[in-house]
GUSE-129023 format. One record per residue (C-alpha): x, y, z. Coordinates in steps of 0.2 Angstrom, whole numbers, plus 2048, in hexadecimal, padded with zeros to 3 digits. Each point is the difference from the previous one (the first is absolute). Example, Ala and Ser with C-alpha at 12.3 -4.5 7.8 and 13.67 -1.06 7.14 Angstrom:
83E7EA827/8068117FD/
***
This chain:
CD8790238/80F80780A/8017EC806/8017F67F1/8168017FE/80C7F7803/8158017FE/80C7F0800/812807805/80F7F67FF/810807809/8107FD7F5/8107FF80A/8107F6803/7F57F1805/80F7F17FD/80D80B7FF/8067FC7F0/80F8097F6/7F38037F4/7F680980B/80C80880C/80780A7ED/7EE806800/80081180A/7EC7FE7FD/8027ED80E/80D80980A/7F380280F/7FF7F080C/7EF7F97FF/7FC807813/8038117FA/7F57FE7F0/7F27F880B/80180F80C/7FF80C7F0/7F27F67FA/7F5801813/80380F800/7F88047EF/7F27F4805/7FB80880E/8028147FA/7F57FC7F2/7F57F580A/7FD7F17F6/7FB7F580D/7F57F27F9/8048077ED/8127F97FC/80A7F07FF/8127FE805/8087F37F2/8117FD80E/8087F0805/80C80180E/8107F47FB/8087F7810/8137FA7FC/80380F7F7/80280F80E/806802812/7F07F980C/801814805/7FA8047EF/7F27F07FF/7FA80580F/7FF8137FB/7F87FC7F0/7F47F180B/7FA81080B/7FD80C7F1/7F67F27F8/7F67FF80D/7FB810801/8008047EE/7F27F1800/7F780980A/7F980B7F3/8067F57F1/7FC7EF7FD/8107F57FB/8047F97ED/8117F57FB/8068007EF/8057F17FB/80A7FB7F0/8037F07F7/8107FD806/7F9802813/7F57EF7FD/7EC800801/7FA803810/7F67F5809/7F880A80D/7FD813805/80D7FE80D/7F8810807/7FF80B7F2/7EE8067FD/8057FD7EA/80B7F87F7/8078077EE/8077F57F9/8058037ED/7F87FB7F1/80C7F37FD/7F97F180B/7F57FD7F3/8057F07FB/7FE8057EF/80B811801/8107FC7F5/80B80680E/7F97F080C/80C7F37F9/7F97F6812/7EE8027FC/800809811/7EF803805/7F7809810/7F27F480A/7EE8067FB/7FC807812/81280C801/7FC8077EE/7EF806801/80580980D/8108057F8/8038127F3/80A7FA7F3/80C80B7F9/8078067F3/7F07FD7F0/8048097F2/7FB7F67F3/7F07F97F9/80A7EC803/804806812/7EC807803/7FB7EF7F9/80C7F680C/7FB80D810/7EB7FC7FB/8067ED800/807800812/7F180C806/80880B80B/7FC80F80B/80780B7F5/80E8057F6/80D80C7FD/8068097EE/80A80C7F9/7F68027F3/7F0803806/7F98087F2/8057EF7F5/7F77F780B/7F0808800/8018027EC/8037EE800/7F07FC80D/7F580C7F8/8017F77EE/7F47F67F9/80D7F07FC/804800811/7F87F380C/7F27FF7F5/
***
């Protein structure tokens, strides 16, 4: 059916201001003018109710001019879009959805991962509602079917379903 789709975006801009990113011309943008792009794609191609915005607005980091732009966009940008946050290792597990409609966390809270010296590890209730990200292996597909989440996200996708599809696997 014409229905069944959906699209994740996530904007890439000068989020932190970094040297590293300002030397990238692809971050130049501020964030409000990359949310702006983004609306505006959202609404021309009328994806209401079929995509996900994976953005996180980072307070101490800009002049309230640009928070409060980027807040505003949001806003309107969730109303076609529901809201997903990224969130790496070194951010700390979440606790709670603090507004977002999914988490992604990476693959490394597992508590088994190699790169989880901590033993870091994401309470039940957040991760089943979480997409993990990135699953590219048939170790990282094992972890992900441990944590039982709502989905998760590979660059390999072809790997993954070879690996699913093969009789050694879960069975």
């Amino acid at each position: 059916r014409d229905e069944d789709w959906f699209i994740s975006l996530e904007p890439k801009a000068s989020w932190n201001n970094s040297p590293r990113e300002l030397s990238d011309p692809a971050l130049t943008d501020s964030p409000s003018s990359i949310l702006q792009a983004l609306l505006t794609k959202v609404q021309q191609h009328n994806l209401k109710g079929h995509c996900a915005a994976i953005v996180e607005i980072k307070q101490n980091t800009h002049l309230q001019e640009e928070i409060d732009r980027q807040r505003s966009l949001l806003d309107e940008i969730r109303r076609h879009c529901q809201l997903y946050r990224g969130v790496r290792l070194q951010d700390g597990a979440p606790t709670a959805m603090d507004g977002y409609d999914v988490l992604m966390p990476t693959i490394e809270f597992h508590p088994s991962h190699p790169h989880n010296a901590d033993h870091s590890s994401i309470p039940d209730d957040i991760s089943r509602k979480s997409i993990f990200w990135v699953v590219d292996s048939e170790a990282d597909l094992e972890r992900a079917a441990e944590l039982r989440p709502f989905g998760i996200v590979s660059n390999s996708p072809r790997r993954i379903v070879d690996i699913i599809e093969s009789k050694s696997w879960c069975g």
